[in-house]
DSSP file (Angstrom, degrees, kcal/mol; ACC not computed):
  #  RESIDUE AA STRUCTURE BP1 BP2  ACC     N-H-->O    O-->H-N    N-H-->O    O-->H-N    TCO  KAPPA ALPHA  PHI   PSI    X-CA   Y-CA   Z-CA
    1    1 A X              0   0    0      0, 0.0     2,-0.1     0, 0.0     0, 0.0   0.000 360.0 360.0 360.0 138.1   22.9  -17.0   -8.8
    2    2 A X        -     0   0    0      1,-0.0     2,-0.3     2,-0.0     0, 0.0  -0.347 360.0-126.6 -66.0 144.5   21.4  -16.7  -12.2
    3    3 A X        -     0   0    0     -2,-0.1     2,-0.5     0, 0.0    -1,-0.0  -0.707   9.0-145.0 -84.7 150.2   20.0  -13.4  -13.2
    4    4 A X        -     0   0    0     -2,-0.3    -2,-0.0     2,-0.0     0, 0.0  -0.935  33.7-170.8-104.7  93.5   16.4  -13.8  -14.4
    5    5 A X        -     0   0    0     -2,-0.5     2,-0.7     1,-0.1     5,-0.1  -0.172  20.7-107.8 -51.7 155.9   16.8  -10.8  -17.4
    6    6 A X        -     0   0    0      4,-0.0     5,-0.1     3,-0.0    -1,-0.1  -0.799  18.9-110.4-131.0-177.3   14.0   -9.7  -18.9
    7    7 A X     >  -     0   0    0     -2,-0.7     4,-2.1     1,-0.1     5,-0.1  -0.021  34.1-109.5 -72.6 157.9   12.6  -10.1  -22.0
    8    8 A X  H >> S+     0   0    0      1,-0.2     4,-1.2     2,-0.2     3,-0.9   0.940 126.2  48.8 -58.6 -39.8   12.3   -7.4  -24.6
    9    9 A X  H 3>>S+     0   0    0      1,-0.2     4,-5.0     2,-0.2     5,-0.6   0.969 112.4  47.3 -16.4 -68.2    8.2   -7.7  -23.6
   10   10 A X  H 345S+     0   0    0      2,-0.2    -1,-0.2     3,-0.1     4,-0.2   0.770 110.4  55.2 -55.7 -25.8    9.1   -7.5  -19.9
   11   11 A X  H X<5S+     0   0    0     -4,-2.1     3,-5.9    -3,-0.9     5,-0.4   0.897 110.0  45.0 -88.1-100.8   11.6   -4.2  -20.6
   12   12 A X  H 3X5S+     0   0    0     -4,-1.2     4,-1.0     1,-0.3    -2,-0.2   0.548 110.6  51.5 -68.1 -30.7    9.1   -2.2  -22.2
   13   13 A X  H 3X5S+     0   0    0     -4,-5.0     4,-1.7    -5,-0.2    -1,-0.3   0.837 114.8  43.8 -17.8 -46.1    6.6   -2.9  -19.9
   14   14 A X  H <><S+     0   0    0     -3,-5.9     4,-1.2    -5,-0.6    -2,-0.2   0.976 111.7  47.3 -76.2 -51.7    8.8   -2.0  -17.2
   15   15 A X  H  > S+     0   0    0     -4,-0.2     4,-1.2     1,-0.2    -1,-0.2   0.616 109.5  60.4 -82.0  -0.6   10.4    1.1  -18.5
   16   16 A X  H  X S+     0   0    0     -4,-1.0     4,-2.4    -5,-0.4    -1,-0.2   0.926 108.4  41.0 -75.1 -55.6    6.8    2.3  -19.5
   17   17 A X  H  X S+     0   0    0     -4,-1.7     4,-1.9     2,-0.2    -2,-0.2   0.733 107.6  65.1 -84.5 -17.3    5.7    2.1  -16.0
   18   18 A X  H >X S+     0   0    0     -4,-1.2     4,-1.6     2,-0.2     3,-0.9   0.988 106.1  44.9 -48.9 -62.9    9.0    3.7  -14.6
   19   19 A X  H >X S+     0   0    0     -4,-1.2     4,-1.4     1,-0.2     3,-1.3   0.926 109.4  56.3 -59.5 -61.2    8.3    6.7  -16.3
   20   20 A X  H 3X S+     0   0    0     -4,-2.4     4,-2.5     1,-0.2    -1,-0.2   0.739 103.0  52.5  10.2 -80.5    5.0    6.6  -15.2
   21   21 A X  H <X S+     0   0    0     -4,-1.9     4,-0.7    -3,-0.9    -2,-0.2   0.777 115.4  40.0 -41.8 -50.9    6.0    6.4  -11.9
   22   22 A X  H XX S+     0   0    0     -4,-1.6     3,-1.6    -3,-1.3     4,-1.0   0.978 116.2  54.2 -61.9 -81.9    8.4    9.8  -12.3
   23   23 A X  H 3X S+     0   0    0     -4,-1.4     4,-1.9     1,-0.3    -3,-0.2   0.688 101.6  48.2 -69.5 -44.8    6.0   11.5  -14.4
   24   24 A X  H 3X S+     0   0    0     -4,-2.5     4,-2.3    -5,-0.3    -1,-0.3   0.739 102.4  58.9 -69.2 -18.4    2.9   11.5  -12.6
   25   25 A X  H <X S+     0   0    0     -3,-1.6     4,-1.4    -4,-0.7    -1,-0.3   0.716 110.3  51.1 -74.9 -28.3    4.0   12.7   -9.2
   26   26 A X  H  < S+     0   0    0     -4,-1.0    -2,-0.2     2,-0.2    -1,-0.2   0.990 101.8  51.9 -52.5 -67.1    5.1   15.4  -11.0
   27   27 A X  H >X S+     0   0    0     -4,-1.9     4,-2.0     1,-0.2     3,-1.2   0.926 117.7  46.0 -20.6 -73.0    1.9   16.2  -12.9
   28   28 A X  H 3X S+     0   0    0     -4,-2.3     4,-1.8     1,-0.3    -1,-0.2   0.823 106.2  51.3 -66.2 -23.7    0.1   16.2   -9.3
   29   29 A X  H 3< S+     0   0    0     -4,-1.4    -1,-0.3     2,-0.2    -2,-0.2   0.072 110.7  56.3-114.0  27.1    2.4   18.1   -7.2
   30   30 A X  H X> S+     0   0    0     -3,-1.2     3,-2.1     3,-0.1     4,-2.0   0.686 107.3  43.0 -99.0 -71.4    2.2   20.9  -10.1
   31   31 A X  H 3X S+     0   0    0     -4,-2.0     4,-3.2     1,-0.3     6,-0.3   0.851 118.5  48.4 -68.0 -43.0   -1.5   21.5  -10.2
   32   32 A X  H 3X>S+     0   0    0     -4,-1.8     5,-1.7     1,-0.3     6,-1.5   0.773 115.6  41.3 -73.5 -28.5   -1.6   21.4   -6.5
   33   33 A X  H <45S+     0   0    0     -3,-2.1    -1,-0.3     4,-0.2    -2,-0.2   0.827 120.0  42.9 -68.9 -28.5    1.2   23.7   -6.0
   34   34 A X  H  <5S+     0   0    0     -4,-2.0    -2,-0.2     1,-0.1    -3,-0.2   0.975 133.7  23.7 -75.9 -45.5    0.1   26.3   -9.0
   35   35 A X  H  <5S+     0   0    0     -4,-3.2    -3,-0.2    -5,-0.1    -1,-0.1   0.760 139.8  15.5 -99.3 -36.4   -3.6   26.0   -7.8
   36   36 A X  T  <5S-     0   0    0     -4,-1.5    -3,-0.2    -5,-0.3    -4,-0.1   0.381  92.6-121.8-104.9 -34.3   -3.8   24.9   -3.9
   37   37 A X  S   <S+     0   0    0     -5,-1.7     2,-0.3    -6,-0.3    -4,-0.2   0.775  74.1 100.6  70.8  27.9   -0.2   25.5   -2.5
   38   38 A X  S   >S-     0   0    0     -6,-1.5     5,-0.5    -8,-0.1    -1,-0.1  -0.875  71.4-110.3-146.2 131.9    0.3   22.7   -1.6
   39   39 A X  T  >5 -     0   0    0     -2,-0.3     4,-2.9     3,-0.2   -10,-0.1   0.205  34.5-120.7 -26.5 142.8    2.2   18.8   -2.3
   40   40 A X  H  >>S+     0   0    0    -15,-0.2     4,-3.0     2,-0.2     5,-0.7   0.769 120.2  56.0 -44.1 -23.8    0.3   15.9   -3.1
   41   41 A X  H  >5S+     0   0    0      2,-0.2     4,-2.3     1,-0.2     5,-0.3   0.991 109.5  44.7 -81.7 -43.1    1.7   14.4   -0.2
   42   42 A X  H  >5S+     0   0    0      2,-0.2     4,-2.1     1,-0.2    -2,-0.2   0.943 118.9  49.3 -53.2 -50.5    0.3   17.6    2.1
   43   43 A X  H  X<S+     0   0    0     -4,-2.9     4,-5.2    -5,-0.5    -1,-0.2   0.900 111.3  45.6 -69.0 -43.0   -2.9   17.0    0.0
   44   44 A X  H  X5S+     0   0    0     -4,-3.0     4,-1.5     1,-0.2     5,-0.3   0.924 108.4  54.6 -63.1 -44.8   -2.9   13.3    0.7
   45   45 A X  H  X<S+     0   0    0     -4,-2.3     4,-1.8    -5,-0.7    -1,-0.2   1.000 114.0  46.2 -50.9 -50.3   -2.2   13.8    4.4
   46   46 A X  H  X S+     0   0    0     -4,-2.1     4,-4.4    -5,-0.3     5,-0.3   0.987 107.9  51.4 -47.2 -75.5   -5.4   16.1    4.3
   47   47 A X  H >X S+     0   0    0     -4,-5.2     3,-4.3     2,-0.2     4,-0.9   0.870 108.6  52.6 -30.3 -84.1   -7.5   13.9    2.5
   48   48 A X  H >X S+     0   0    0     -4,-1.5     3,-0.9     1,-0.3     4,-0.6   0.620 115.5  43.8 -52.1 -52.7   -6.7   11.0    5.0
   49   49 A X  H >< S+     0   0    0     -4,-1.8     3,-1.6    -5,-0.3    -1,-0.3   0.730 107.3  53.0   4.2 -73.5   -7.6   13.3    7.7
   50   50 A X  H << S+     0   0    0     -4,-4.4     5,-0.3    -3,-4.3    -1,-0.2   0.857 114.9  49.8 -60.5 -34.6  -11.1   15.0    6.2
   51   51 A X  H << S+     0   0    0     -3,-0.9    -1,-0.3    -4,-0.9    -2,-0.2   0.663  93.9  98.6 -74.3 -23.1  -12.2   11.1    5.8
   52   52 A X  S X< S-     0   0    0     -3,-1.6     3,-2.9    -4,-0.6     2,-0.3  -0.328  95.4 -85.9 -91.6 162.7  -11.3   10.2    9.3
   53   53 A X  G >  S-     0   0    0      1,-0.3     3,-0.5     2,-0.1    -1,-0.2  -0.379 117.1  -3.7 -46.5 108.0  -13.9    9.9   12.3
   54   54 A X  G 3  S-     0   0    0     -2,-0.3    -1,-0.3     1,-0.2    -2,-0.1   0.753 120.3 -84.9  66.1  38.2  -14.1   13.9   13.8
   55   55 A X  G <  S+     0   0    0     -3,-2.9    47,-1.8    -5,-0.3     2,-0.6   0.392 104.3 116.5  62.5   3.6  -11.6   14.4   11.3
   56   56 A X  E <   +A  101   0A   0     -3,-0.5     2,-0.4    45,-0.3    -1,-0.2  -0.715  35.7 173.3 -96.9 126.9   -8.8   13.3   13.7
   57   57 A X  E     -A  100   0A   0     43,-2.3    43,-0.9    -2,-0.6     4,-0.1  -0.990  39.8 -92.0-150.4 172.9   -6.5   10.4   13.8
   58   58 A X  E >>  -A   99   0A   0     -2,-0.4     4,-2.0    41,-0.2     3,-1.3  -0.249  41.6-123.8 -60.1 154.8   -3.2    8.8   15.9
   59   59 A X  T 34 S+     0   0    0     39,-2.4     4,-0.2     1,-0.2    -1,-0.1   0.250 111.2  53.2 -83.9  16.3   -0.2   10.2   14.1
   60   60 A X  T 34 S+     0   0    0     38,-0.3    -1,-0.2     2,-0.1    -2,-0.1  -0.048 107.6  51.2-143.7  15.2    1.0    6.3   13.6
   61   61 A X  T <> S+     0   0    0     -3,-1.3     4,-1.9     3,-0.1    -2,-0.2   0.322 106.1  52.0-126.8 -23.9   -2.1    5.6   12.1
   62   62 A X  H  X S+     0   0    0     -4,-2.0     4,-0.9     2,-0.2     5,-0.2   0.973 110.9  52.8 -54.1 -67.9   -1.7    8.8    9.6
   63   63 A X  H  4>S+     0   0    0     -4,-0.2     5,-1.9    -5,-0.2     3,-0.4   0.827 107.6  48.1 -26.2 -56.0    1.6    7.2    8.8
   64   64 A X  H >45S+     0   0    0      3,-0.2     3,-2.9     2,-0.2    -2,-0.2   0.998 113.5  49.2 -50.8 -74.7    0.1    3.7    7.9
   65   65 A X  H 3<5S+     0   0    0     -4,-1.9    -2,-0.2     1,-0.3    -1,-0.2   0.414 116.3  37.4 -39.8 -25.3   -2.3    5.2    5.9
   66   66 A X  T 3<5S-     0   0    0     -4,-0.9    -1,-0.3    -3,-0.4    -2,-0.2   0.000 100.4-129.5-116.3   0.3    0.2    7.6    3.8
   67   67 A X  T < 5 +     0   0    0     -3,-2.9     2,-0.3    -5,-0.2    -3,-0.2   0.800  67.4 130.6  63.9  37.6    2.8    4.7    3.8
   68   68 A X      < -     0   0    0     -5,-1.9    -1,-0.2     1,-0.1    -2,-0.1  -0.792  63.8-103.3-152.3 148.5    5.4    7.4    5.1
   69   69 A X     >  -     0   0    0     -2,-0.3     4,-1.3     1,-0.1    -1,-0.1  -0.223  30.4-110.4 -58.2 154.0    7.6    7.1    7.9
   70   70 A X  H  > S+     0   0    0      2,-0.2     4,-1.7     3,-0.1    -1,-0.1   0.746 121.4  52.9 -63.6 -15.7    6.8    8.9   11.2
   71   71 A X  H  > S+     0   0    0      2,-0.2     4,-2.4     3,-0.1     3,-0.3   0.976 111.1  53.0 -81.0 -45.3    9.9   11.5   10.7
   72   72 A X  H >> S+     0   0    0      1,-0.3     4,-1.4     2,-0.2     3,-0.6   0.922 112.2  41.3 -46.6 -77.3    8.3   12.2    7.0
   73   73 A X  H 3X S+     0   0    0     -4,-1.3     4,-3.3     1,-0.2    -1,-0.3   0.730 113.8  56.6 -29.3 -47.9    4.9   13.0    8.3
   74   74 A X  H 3X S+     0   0    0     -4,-1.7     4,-0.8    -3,-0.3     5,-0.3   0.929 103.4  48.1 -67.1 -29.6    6.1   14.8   11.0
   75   75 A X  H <X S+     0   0    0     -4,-2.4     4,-2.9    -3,-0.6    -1,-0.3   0.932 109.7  51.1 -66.9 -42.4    7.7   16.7    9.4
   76   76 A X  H  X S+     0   0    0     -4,-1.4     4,-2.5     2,-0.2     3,-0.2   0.980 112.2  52.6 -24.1 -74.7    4.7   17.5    6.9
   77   77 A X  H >X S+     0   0    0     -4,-3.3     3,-2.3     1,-0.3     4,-1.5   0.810 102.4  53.7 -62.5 -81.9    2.4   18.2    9.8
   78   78 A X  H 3X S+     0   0    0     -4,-0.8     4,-0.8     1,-0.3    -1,-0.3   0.603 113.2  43.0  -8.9 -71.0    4.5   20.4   11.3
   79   79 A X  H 3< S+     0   0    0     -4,-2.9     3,-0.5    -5,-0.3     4,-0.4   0.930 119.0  45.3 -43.0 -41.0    4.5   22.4    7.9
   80   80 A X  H X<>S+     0   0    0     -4,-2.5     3,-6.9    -3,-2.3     5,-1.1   0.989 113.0  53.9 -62.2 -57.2    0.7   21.8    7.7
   81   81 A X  H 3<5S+     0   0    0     -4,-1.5    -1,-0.2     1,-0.3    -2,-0.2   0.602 106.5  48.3 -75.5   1.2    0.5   22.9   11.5
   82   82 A X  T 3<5S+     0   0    0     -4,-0.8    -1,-0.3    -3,-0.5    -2,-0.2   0.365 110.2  49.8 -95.6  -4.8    2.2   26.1   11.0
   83   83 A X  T < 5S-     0   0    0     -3,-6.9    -2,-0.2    -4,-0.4    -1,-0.1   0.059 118.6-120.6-108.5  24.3   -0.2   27.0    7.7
   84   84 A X  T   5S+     0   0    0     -4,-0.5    22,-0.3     1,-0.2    21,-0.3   0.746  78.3 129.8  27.4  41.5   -3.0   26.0   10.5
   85   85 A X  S   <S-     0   0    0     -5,-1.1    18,-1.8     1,-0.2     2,-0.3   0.667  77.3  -8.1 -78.8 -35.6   -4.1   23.5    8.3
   86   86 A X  B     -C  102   0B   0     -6,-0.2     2,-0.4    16,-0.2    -1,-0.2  -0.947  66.9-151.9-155.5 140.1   -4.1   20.6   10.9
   87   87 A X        -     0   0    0     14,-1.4     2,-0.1    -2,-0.3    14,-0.1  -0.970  11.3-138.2-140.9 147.6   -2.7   20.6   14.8
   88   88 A X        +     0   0    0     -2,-0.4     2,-0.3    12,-0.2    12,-0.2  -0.153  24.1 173.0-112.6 139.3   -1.4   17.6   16.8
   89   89 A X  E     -B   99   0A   0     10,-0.7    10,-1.2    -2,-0.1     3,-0.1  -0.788  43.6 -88.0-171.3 137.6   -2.3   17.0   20.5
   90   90 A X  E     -B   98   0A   0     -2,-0.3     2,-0.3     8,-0.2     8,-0.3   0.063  55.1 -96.6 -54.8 152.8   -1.5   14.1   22.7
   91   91 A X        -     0   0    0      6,-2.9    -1,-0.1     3,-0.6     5,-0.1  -0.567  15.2-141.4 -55.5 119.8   -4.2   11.3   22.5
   92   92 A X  S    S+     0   0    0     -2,-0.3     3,-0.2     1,-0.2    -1,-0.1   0.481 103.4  53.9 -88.7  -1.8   -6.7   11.6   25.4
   93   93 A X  S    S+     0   0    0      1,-0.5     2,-0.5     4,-0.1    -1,-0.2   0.917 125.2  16.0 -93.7 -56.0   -6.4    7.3   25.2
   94   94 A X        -     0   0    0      1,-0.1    -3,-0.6     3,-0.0    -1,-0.5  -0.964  64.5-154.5-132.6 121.0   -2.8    7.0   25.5
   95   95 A X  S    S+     0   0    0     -2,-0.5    -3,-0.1     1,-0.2    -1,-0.1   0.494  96.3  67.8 -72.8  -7.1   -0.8   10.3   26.8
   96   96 A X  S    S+     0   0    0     -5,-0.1    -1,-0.2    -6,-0.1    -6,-0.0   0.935  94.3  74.7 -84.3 -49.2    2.5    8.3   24.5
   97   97 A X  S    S-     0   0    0     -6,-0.1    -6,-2.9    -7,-0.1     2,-0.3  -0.180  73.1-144.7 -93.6 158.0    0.6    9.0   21.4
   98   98 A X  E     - B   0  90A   0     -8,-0.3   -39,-2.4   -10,-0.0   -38,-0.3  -0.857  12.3-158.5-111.4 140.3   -0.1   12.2   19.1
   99   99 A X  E     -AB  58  89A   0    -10,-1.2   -10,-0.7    -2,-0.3     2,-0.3  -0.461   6.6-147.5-101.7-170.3   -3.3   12.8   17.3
  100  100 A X  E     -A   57   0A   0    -43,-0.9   -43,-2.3   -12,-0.2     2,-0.2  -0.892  11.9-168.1-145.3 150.6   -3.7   15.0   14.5
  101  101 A X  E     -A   56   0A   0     -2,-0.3   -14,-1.4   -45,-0.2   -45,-0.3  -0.707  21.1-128.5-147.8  96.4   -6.6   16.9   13.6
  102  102 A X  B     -C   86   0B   0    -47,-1.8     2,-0.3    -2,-0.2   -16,-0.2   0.229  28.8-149.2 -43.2 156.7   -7.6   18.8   10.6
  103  103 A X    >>  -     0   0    0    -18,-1.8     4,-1.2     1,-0.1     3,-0.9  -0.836  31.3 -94.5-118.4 173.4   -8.6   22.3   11.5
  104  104 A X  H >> S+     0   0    0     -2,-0.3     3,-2.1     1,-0.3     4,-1.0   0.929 123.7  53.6 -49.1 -49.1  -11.3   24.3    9.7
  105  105 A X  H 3> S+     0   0    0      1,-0.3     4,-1.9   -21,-0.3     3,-0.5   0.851 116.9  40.7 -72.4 -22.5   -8.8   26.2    7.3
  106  106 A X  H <> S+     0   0    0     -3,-0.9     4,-0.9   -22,-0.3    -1,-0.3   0.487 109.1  55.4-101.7   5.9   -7.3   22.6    6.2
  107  107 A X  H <X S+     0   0    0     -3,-2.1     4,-0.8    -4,-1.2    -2,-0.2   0.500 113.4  40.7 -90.3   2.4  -10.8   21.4    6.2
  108  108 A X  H >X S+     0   0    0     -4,-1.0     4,-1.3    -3,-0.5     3,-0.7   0.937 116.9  58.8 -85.3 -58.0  -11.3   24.8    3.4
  109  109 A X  H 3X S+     0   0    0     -4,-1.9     4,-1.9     1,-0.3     3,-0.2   0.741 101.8  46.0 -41.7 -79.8   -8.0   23.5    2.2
  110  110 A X  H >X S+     0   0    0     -4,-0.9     4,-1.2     1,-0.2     3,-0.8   0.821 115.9  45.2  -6.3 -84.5   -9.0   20.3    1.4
  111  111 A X  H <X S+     0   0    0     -4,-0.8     4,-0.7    -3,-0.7    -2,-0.2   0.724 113.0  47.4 -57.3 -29.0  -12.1   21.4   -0.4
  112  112 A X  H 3< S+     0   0    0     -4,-1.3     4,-0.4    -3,-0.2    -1,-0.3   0.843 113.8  49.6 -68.7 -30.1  -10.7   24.0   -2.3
  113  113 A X  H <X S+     0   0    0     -4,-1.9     4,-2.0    -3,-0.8    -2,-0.2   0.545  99.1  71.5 -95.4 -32.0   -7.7   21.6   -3.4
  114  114 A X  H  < S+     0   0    0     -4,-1.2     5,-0.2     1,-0.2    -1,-0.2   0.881  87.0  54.1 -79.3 -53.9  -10.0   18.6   -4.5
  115  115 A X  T >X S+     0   0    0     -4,-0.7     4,-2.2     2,-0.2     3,-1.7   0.922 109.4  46.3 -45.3 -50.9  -11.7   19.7   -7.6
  116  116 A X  H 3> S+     0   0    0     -4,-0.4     4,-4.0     1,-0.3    -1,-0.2   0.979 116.6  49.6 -63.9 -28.6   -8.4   20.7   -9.7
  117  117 A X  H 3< S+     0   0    0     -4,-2.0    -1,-0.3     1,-0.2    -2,-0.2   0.326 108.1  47.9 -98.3  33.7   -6.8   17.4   -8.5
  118  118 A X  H <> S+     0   0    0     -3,-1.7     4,-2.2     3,-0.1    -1,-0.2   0.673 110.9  51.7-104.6 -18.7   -9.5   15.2   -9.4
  119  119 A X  H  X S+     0   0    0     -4,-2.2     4,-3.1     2,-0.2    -2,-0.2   0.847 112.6  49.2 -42.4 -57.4   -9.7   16.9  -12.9
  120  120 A X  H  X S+     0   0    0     -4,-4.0     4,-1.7    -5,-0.2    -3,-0.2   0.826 110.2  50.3 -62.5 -26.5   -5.8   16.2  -13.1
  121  121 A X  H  > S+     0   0    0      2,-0.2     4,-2.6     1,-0.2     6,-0.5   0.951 118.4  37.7 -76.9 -82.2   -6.2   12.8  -12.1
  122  122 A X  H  <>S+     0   0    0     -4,-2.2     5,-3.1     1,-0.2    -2,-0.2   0.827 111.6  57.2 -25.6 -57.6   -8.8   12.3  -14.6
  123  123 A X  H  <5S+     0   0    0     -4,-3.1    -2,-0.2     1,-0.2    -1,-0.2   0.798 119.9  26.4 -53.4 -45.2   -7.3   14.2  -17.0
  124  124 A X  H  <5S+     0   0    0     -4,-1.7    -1,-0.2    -3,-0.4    -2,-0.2   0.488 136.5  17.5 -94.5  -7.8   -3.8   12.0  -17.0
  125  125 A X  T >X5S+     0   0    0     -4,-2.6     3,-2.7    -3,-0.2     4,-0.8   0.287 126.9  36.8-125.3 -68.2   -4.8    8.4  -15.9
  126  126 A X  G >45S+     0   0    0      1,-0.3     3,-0.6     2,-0.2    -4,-0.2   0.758 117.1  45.8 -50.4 -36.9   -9.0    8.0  -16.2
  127  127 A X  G 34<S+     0   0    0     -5,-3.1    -1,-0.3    -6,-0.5     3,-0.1   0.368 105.8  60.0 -83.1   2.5   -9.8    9.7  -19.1
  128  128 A X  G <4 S+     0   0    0     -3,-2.7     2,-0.4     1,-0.2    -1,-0.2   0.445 104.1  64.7-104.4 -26.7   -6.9    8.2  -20.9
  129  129 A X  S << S-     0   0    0     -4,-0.8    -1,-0.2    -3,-0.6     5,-0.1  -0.540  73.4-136.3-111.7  74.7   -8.5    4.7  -20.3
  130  130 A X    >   -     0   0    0     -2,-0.4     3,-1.1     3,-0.2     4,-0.5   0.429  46.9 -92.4 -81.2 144.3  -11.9    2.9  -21.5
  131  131 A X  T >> S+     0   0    0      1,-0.2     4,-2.3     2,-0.2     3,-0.9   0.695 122.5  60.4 -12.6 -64.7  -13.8    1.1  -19.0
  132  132 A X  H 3> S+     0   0    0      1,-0.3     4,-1.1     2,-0.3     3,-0.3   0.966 108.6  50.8 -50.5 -65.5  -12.2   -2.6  -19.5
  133  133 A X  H <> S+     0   0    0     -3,-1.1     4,-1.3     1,-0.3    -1,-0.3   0.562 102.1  61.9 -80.5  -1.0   -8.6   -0.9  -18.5
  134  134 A X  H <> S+     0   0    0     -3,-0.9     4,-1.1    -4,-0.5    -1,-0.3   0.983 116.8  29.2  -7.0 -89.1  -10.2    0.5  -15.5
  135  135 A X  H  X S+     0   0    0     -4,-2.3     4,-0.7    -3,-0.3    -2,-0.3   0.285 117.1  51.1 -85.6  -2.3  -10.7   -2.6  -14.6
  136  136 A X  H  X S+     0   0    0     -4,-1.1     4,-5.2    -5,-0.2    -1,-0.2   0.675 112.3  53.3 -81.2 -49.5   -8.0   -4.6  -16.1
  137  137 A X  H  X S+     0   0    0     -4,-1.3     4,-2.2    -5,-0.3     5,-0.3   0.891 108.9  52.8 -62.5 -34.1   -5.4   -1.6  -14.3
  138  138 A X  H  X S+     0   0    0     -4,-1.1     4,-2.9     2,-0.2    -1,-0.2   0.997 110.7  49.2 -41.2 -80.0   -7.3   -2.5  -10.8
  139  139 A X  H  X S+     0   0    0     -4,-0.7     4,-0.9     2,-0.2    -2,-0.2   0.565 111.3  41.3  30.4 -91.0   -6.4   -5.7  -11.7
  140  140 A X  H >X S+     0   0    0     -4,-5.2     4,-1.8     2,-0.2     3,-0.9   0.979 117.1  52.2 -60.3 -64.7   -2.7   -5.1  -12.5
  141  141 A X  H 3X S+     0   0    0     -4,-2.2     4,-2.6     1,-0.3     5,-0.4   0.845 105.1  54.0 -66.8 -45.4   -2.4   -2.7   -9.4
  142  142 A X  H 3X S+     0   0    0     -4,-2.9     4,-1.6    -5,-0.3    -1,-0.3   0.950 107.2  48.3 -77.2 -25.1   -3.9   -5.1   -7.0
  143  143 A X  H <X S+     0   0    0     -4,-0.9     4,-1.2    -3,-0.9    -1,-0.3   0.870 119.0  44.9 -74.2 -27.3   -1.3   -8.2   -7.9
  144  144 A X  H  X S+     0   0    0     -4,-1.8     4,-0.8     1,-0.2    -2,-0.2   0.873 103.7  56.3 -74.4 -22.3    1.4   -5.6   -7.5
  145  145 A X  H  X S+     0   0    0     -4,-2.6     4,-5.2     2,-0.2     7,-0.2   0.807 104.6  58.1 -77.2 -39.6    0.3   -4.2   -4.6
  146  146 A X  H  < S+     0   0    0     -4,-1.6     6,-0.3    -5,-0.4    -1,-0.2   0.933 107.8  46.5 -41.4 -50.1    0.4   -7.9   -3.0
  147  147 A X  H  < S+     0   0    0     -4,-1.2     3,-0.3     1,-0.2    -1,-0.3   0.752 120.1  36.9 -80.2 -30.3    4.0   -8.3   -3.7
  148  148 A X  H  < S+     0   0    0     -4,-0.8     2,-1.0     1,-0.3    -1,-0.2   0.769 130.6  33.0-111.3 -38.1    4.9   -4.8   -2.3
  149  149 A X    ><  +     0   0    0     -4,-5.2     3,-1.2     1,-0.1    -1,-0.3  -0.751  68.4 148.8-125.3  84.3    2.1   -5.1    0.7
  150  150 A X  T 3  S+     0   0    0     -2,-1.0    -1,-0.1    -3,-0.3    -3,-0.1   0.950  73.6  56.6 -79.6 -28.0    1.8   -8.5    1.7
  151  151 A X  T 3  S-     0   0    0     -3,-0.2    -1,-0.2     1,-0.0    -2,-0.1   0.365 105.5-134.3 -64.0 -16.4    1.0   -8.1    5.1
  152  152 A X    X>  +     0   0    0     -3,-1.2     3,-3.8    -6,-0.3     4,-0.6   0.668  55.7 148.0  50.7   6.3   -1.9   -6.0    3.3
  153  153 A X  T 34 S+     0   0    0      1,-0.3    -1,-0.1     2,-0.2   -86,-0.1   0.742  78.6  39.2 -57.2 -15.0   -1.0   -3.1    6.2
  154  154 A X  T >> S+     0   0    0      2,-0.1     3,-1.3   -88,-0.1     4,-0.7   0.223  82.1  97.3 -66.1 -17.4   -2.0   -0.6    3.5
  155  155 A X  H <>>S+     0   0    0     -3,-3.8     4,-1.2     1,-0.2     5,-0.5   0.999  73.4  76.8 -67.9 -48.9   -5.1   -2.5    1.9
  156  156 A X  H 3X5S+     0   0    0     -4,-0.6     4,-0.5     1,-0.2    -1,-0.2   0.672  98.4  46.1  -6.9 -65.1   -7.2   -0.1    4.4
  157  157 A X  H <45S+     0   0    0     -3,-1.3    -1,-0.2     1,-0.2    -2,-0.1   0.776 118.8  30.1   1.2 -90.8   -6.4    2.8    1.7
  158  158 A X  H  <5S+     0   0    0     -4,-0.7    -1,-0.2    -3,-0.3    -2,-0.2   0.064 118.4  55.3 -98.1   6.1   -7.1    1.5   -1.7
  159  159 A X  H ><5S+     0   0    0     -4,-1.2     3,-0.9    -5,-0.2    -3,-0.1   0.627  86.3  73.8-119.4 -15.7  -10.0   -1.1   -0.6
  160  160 A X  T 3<<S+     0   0    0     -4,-0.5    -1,-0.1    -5,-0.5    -2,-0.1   0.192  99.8  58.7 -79.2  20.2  -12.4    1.3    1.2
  161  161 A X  T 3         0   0    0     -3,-0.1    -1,-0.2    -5,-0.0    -2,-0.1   0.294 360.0 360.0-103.8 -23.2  -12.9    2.1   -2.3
  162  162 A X    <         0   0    0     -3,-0.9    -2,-0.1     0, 0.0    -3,-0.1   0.602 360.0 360.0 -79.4 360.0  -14.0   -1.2   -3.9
């Protein structure tokens, strides 16, 4: 089989958006530790939570939603459910399944946590970009997002946004 290389174009594109990748998970899961005390991924797990109907959802629908395995997540909530930030009880539809449920102190959490990181998020991607690459980067994101989610089994996420 042939290699498809790529082109010097295709390379700095690419290693531009590696770094990217590295750098910015970094970026978030500083402010949120120095300022909230907790990961973006705890934050995100929150978030999905605060948004959902009575602030409860199935733990295998928290998972979809955070892309994250069910041993990853549990293991978060656990951490979350010992800082009584969110606690887990079977599903009153199906006794197999586990909800999760923010509690007031991760519904404080939440709020307290939201402002610095939407400042860092601004501060390192939006404010960096004029309108047009806003919407060119949508764009970009959403043909990549195809190729990585075809199935769309994520588009829930990023499209209750559009």
């Amino acid at each position: 089989m042939d290699t498809r290389w790529l082109d010097q174009e295709q390379k700095a594109v690419w290693v531009r958006l590696a770094a990217v990748l590295e750098l910015l998970p970094s970026a978030l899961d500083s402010q949120l530790r120095r300022d909230a005390q907790i990961t973006h991924f705890d934050y995100f797990v929150l978030a999905m939570l605060s948004e959902a109907p009575n602030r409860t959802l199935r733990m295998t629908t928290l998972a979809e939603l955070t892309a994250a395995t069910l041993a990853r997540l549990s293991h978060v909530v656990q951490r979350l459910e010992t800082r009584g930030l969110v606690e887990r009880f079977p599903c009153p539809e199906d006794k197999r399944a586990t909800n999760a449920r923010l509690t007031a102190a991760g519904w404080d959490k939440v709020r307290e946590a939201a402002p610095g990181h939407v400042a860092t998020v601004r501060e390192t991607v939006v404010d960096a970009l004029s309108p047009g690459q806003i919407a060119q980067l949508t764009d970009i994101l959403d043909a990549v997002l195809h190729r990585l989610d075809p199935s769309r089994a994520t588009s829930a996420v990023y499209e209750r946004y559009d």
